[in-house]
C-alpha positions in Angstrom: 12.7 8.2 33.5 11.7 11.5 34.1 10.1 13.1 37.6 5.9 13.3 36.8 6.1 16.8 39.2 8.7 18.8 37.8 10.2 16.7 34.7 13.6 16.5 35.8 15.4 13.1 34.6 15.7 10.7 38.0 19.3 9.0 38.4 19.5 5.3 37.7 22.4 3.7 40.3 24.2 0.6 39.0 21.7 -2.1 39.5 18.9 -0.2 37.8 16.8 1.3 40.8 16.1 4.8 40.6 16.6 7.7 42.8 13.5 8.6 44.1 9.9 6.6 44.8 7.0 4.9 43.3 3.4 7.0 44.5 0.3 4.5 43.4 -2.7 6.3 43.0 -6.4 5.8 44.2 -6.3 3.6 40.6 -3.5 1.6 41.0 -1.2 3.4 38.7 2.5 4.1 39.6 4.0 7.6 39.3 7.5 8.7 39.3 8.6 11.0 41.8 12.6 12.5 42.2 14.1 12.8 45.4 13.6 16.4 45.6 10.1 16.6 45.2 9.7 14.1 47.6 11.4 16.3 49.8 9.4 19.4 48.8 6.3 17.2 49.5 6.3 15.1 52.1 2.7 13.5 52.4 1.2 10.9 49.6 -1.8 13.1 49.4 0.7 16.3 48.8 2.5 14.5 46.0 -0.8 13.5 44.1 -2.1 16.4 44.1 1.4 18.3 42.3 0.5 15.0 39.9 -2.6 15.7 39.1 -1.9 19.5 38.3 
């Protein structure tokens, strides 16, 4: 999986869950963000709108 902000490939830990979160838009659709980003960002309305650039 890659990151939808800055298209870095997200770690996957042994049991399959990634390193970073799941943001569901005003549509219902799940975006992939990377721990960094999240970091960067740190509202749900700060990461859509990196998404949506």
């Amino acid at each position: 999986m890659k990151c939808e902000i800055c298209g870095r490939r997200i770690e996957v830990s042994l049991l399959n869950k990634i390193r970073g979160t799941f943001i569901k838009d005003s549509k219902g659709k799940l975006h992939v963000v990377c721990n960094e980003c999240q970091s960067k960002f740190k509202t749900k309305k700060e990461l859509l709108e990196q998404i949506n650039r």
